[in-house]
Structure formats: structure tokens, C-alpha cells
C-alpha positions as CSV (number, residue, x, y, z in Angstrom):
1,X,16.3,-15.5,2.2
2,X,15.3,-19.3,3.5
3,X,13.0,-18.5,6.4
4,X,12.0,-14.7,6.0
5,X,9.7,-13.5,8.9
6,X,7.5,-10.8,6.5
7,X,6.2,-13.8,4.5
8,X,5.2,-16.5,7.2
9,X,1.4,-17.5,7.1
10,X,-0.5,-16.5,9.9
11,X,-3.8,-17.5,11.6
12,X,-5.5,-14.3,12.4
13,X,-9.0,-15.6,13.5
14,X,-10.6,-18.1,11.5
15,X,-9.3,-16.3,8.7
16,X,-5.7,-17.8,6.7
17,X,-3.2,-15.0,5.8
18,X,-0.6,-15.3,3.1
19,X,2.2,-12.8,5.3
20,X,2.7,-10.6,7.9
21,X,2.6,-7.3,6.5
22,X,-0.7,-5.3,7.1
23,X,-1.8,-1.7,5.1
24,X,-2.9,0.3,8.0
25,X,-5.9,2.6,7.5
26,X,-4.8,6.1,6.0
27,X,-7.5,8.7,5.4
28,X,-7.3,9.6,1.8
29,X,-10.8,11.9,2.0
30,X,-11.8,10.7,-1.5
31,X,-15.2,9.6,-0.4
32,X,-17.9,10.5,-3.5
33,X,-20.2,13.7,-2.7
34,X,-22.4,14.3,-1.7
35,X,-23.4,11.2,0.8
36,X,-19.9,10.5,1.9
37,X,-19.5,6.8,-0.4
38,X,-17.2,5.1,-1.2
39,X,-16.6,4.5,-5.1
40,X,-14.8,2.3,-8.0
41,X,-11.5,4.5,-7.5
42,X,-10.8,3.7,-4.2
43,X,-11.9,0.1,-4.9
44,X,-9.0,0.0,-7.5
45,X,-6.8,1.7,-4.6
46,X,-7.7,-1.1,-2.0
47,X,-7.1,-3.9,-4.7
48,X,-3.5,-2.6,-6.0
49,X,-2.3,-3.5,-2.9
50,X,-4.3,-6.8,-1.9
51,X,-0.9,-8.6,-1.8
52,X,-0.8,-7.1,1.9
53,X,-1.7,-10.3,4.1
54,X,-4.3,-7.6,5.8
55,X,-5.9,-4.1,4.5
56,X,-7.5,-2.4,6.8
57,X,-9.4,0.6,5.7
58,X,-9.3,3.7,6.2
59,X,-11.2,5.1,8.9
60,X,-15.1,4.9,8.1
61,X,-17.8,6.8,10.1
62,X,-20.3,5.1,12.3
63,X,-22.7,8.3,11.8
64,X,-22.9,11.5,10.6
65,X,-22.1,13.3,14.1
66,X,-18.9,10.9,14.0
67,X,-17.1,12.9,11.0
68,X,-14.4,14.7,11.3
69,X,-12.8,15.8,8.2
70,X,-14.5,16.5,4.7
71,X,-14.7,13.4,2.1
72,X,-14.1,10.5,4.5
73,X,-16.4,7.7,3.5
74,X,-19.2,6.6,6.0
75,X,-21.0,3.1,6.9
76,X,-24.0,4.5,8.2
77,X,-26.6,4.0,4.6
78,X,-27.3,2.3,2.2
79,X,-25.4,3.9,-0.5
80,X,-22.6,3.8,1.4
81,X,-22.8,-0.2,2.2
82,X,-22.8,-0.2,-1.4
83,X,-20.0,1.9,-2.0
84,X,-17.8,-0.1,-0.2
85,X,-19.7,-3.6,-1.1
86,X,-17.1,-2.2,-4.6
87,X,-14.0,-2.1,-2.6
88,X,-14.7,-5.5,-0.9
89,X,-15.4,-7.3,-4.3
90,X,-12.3,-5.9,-5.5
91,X,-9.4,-6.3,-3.1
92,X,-11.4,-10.4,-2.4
93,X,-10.9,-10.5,-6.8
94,X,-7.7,-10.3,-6.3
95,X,-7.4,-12.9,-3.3
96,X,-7.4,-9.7,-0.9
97,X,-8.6,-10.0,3.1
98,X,-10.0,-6.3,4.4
99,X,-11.3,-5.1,7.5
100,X,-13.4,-2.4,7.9
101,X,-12.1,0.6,10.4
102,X,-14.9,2.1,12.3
103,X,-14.1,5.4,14.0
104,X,-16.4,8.3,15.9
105,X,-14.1,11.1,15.9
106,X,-16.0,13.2,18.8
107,X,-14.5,16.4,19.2
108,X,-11.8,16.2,16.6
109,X,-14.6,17.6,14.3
110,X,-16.5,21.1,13.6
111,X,-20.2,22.0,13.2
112,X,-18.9,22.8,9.2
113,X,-19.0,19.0,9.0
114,X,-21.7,18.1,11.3
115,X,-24.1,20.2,9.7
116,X,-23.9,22.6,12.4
117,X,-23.7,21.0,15.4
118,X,-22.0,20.7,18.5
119,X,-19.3,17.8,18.5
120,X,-19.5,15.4,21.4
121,X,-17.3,13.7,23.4
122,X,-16.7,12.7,27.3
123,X,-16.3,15.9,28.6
124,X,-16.6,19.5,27.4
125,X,-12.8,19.6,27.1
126,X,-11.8,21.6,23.8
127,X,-8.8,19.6,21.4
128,X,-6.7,23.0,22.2
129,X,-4.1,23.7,18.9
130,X,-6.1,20.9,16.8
131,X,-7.3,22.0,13.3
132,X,-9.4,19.8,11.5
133,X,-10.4,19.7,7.5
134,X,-14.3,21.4,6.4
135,X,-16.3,21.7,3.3
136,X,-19.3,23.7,4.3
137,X,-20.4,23.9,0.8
138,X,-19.9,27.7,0.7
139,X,-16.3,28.9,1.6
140,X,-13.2,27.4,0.2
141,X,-12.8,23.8,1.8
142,X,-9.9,24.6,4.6
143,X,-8.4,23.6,7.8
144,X,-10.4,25.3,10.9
145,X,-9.8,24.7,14.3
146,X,-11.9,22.5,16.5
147,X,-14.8,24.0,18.7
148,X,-15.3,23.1,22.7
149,X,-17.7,19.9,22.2
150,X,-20.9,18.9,24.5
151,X,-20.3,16.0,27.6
152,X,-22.2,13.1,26.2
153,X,-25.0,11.8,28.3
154,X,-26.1,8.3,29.4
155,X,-28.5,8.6,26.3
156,X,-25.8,9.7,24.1
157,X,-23.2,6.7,25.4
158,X,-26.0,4.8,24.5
159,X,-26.8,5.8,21.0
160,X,-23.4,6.2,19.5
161,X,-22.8,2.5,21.2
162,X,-25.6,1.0,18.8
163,X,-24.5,3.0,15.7
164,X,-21.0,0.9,16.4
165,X,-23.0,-2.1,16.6
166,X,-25.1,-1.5,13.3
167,X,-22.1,0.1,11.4
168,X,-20.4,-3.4,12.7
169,X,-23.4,-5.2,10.9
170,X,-23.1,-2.5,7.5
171,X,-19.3,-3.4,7.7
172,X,-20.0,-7.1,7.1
173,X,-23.1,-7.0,4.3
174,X,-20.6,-5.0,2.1
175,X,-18.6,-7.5,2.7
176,X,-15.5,-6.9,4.6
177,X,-14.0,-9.9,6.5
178,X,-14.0,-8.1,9.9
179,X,-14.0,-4.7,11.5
180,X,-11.5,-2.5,13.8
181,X,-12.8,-0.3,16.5
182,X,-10.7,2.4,15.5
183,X,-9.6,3.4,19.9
184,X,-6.7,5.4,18.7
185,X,-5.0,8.8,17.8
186,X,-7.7,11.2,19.8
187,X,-10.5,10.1,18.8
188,X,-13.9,9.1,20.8
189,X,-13.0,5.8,22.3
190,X,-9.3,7.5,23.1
191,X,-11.6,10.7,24.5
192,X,-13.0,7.9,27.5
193,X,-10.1,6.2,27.8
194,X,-6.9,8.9,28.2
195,X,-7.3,10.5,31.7
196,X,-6.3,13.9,30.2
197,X,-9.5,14.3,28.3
198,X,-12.1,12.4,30.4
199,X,-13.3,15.1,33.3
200,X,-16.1,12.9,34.1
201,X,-17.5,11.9,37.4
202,X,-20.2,9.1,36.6
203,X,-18.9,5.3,35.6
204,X,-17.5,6.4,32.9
205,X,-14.9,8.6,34.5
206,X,-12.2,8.9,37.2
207,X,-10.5,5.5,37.9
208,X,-9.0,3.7,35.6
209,X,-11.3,0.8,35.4
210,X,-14.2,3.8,34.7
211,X,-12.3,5.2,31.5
212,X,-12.1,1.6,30.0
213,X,-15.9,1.4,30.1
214,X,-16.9,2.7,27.1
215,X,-14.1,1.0,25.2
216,X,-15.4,-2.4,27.2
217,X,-19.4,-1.7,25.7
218,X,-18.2,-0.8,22.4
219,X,-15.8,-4.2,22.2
220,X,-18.6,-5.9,23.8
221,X,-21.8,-4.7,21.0
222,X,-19.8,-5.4,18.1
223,X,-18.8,-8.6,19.5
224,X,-15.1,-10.0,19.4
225,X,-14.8,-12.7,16.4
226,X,-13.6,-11.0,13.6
227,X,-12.8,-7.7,15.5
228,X,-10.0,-6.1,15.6
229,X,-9.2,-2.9,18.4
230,X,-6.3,0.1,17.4
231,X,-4.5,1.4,20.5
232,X,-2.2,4.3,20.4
233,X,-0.8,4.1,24.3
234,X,2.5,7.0,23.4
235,X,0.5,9.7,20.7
236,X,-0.4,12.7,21.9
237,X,-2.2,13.4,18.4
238,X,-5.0,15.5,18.5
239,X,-4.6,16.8,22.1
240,X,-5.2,13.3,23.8
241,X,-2.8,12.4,26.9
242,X,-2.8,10.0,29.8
243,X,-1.0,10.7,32.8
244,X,0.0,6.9,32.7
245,X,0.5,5.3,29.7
246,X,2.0,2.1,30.4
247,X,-0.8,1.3,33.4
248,X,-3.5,2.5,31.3
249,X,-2.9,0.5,28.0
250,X,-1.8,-2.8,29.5
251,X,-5.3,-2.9,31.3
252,X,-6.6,-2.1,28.6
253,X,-4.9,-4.8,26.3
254,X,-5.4,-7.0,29.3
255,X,-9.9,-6.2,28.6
256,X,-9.0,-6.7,25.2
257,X,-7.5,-9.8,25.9
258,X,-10.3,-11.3,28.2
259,X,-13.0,-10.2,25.5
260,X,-11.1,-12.5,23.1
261,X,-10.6,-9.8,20.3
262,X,-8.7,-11.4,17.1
263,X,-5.9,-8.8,17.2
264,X,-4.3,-5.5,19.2
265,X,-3.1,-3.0,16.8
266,X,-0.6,-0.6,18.2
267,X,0.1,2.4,16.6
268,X,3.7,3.8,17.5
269,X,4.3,7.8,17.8
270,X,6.2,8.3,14.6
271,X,6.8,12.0,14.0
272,X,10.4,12.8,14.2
273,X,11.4,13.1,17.9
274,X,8.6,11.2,18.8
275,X,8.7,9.0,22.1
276,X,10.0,5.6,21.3
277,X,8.1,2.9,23.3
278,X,10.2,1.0,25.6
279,X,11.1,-2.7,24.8
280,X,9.6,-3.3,28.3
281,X,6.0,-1.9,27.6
282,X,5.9,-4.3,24.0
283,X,6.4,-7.3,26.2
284,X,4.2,-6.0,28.8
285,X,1.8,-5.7,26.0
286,X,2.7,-9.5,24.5
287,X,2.4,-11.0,28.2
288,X,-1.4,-9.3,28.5
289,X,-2.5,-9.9,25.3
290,X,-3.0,-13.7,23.5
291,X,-3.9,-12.8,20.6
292,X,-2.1,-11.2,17.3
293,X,-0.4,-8.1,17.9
294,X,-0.1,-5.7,14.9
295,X,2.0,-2.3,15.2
296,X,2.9,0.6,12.7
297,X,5.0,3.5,12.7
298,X,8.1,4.2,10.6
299,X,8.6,0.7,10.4
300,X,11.0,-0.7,7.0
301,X,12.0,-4.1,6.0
302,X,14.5,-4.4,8.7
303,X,13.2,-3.4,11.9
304,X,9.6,-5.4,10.7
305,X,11.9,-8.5,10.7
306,X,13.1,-7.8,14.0
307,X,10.3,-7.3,15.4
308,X,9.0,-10.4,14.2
309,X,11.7,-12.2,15.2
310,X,12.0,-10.7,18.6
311,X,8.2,-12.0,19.3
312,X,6.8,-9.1,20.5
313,X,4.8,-8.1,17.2
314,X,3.1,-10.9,15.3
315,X,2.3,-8.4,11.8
316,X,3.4,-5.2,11.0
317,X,1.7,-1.9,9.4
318,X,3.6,0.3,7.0
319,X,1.7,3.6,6.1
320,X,3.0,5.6,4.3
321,X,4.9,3.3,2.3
322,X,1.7,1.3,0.8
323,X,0.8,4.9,-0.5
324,X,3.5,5.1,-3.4
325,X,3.9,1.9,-4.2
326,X,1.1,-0.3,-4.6
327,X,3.4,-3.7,-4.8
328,X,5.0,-3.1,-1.4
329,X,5.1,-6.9,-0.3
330,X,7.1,-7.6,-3.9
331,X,9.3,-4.9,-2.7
332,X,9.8,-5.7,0.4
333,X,10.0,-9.4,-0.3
334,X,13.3,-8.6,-3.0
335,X,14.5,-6.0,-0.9
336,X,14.1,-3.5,-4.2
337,X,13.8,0.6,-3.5
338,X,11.0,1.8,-2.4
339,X,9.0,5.1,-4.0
340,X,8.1,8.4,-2.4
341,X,4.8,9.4,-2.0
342,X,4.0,13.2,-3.3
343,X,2.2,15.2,-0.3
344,X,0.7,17.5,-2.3
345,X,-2.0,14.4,-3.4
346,X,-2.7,12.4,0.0
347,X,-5.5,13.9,0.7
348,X,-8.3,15.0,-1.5
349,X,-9.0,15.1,-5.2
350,X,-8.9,12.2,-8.0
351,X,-7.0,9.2,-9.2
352,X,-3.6,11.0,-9.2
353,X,-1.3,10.4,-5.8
354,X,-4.1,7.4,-5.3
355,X,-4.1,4.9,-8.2
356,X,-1.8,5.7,-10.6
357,X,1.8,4.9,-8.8
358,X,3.7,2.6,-10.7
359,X,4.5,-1.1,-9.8
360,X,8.7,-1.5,-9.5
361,X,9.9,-3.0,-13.1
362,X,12.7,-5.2,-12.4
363,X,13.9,-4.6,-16.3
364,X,14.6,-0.9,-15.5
365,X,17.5,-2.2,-12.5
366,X,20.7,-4.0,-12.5
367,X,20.1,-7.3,-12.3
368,X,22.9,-8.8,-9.4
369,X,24.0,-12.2,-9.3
């Protein structure tokens, strides 16, 4: 193919990218125990797969009240720093660009994993139907469901907004080349800003402009070079709604957009029967942000190149398929199969489902002409 969209440089920042195609962050809960770091498997992981233009990790806790499932990696000490100080050096070997994802989950959590406390979030409002994954150290690790959390106070706001500035900080002296605000899929930021899930009646609730607050002060303490901000505007995923998608998340991309952030990065509802976003809201979206636009979801070779081509995405995230094969922009660049992932090994355990999926042989094909 003469001009293929997938494999155009791109600016992003101050920082040269090779193509388009970005590794989304995927929890793989394979964080060493105990102290939650990360280690020289998943520094092999990340740099398997630094032909992706961007990596951007999985999703790292700020602090220990900000974890949500057993085994994720944190940010939040020194070990840690180290851990991931590995995964940098590795994926920048092998001529690699990563960004760090930081993420508070708030009440998408359990006291099993918060040494027995009380999640927080905006409001006392309960994640109804959402199980999350524990290792109390005593009964068999398991799924649990989530418990009604504690309404953060002003003190609160306060103190998780500095551990998102400092974890900001760890993010770059291990090393990474920039950080994502991780304001997707449920989680904390998503808690403030979905009206569904934010009861509150100080600044921080109510109007619209209210529920963007706390995204605004987070975005605003890590600063916006090198910063990167995940949006999820369709997901219901882990019991977070909005009564108005479209007016809430192009406000909120239009914030993103005055605070100068180096990219959006939309993730699309892609469970079957999901909600497909309208063409309308992705321009909406491209007219209020200036920026680079990322999304993911059940995107393949095809519809990334329309996308691309249509103007309205600038890179494109594919999941699930960076799991199973490690050489995904080779594949996707000679248009060869692509591998299934086995579920039974996403998350948990050791090297097997994580490092040891094969790179596509070309000598094992039919060779066309």
C-alpha cells in the first residue's frame, strides 16, 4: 500500500512517533507481591510490543486507597518507581515511547484490597451489580462485590489531588515519556464527572460545569505537557452513567482542550450490542478538541484506516489484539492473520498468556505474488 494511514508519523507533543497505532492500557494484575511492583516480566511484555507508535500502561495506582483489584501495580514508592524504572528501560531499548496510566478507582474497590477500609468516591452511591477482584491474604483470591463507599470531603478532594500530582512526578523518574489521567470506565475522575453517580451539592456537584471540577484540578496539578486524559462518554462499565452524554463530554473535551492536554483518548463501548457513537458526536469531539485524538474499541485494520482517513481519529488503540500477538504493527502493516488471545491467562499468574505469544512467521504461510 503507497500511502497507508496506520504507518504515518505523528507529532504527539514534543515527542516524534513512528505510526499511528497505540497499545491501550489493559490490566494484566501481574504486579510482584507483596508491595504491588512492577517487575522484569512485564518489562519484557511492554517491550514485545514497542513497535506500537504509543504504549500506554496499564492502569497504575496513585495510592493505596486507589486500588481496585488484586496485583495491579502502583506508583506511589519507591520500589515501585523502580519496578517500572525496568519496563521504561525496556520498551525505550527497543526504540519504544510509554506513558504511564494513572487511575484512583474510588468505589470500584473493596476494603479486602484497601486494607479494610471504606472506598471513597463523590457520593455515598454504591456501584450496584459491580464485582471487583480481592486477595485478602486469607480466603481464596475471588471476585466480591463492591461495598457502598464514603462522600469524599474537601480534605479528601485535596489529598487524592496531590497523590495525582506526585504519582505524576514518580511516573516521570522511572522514566516514562508522559502520563494519562486515566477519567474513564467508572472510575474516580468518571465518579465527579457522570451525573448518575455524583449526588453532590458543593462545587463539585450539580451543574455540569461543577462535575468537571475535579477532572479540571486533577488536569491542572499534573500539568498538561506530556499528559494525556482517557474519556469513555458511551460505557456504562462499572455502574457509571450520565444523563447526557454528548453535552457532558464535549465540555469536557472542550476543558481538555483549553488546558492544552497533548491527546483525548476515547474509549468506545465495545461489548457486543454496545452503543455505537454517532459520527456526529466524533466530529463534535474533533471540532472541541485541537489536539490528538486517540480511540479504541473493537477497532481492526480496516475501520482504523477509515478512521484515519475520515479525520476524526488521529491514532487508534487495539486491546485485545496487542495481547496475542506481540508484533501487531507487522501484522497489521502486511495485512497477515491475527492470533487469539486465551482468557483463561489475562489476568493473574506468570509469563504464560503474557510473554510467551509467538511473533507471525512469514515461512509457515503461502507466500502470494
Amino acid at each position: 500500500m503507497s500511502h497507508d494511514h496506520l504507518f504515518c508519523p505523528l507529532r504527539l507533543g514534543q515527542l516524534h512517533l513512528n505510526n499511528r497505532i497505540v497499545m491501550p492500557p489493559m490490566t494484566r494484575s501481574r504486579a510482584s507481591q507483596p508491595g504491588d511492583v512492577a517487575n522484569a516480566m512485564m518489562a519484557a511484555y511492554y517491550a514485545q510490543r514497542a513497535e506500537a507508535g504509543l504504549i500506554i500502561s496499564e492502569g497504575t495506582q496513585i495510592d493505596p486507597m486507589g486500588k481496585g483489584y488484586a496485583w495491579t501495580p502502583g506508583i506511589h514508592s519507591a520500589e515501585q518507581v523502580a519496578g517500572w524504572q525496568l519496563v521504561t528501560d525496556a520498551v525505550h531499548a527497543k526504540g519504544g515511547t510509554i506513558f504511564a496510566q494513572l487511575w484512583h478507582v474510588g468505589r470500584i474497590t473493596h476494603p479486602d484490597n484497601l486494607g479494610g477500609a471504606q472506598p471513597i468516591s463523590s457520593s455515598a452511591i454504591k456501584a450496584v451489580g459491580v464485582k471487583v477482584f480481592v486477595d485478602n491474604g486469607s480466603d481464596a483470591p475471588g471476585f466480591v462485590d463492591t461495598v457502598t463507599p464514603r462522600a469524599m470531603t474537601q480534605s479528601d478532594i485535596d489529598e487524592v489531588i496531590g497523590q495525582f500530582r506526585q504519582a505524576a512526578r514518580n511516573a516521570i523518574r522511572a522514566g516514562f515519556d508522559g502520563i494519562e489521567l486515566h477519567a474513564a470506565n467508572g472510575y474516580l475522575i468518571n465518579q465527579f464527572l457522570d451525573s448518575e453517580s455524583n449526588a453532590r451539592t458543593d462545587n463539585y456537584g450539580g451543574s455540569l460545569e461543577n462535575r468537571l471540577r475535579f477532572l479540571k484540578e486533577v488536569t491542572e496539578a499534573v500539568g498538561a505537557d506530556r499528559v494525556g486524559v482517557r474519556l469513555a462518554p458511551l460505557t456504562t462499565l462499572n455502574g457509571t452513567v450520565d444523563a447526557n452524554p454528548q453535552q457532558t463530554y464535549l465540555a469536557a473535551a472542550r476543558l481538555l482542550g483549553e488546558l492544552d492536554v497533548t491527546y483525548l483518548h476515547i474509549a468506545e463501548a465495545d461489548w457486543d450490542d454496545a452503543p455505537l457513537m454517532p459520527e456526529n458526536f466524533k466530529q463534535g469531539l474533533r471540532d472541541a478538541f485541537p489536539n490528538t485524538l486517540i480511540y479504541a474499541g473493537k477497532y481492526d485494520g480496516k475501520r482504523a484506516r477509515a478512521a484515519l482517513q475520515a479525520g476524526w481519529a488521529d491514532m487508534i488503540g487495539f486491546g485485545r489484539p496487542f495481547v496475542a500477538n506481540p508484533d501487531l504493527p507487522n501484522r497489521l502493516r502486511h495485512g497477515y492473520p491475527l492470533a487469539s488471545h486465551d482468557p483463561a491467562t489475562l489476568f493473574g499468574g506468570g509469563e504464560p498468556g503474557l510473554t510467551d505469544y509467538p511473533i507471525y512467521q512469514e515461512a509457515t504461510e503461502p507466500q502470494s505474488t
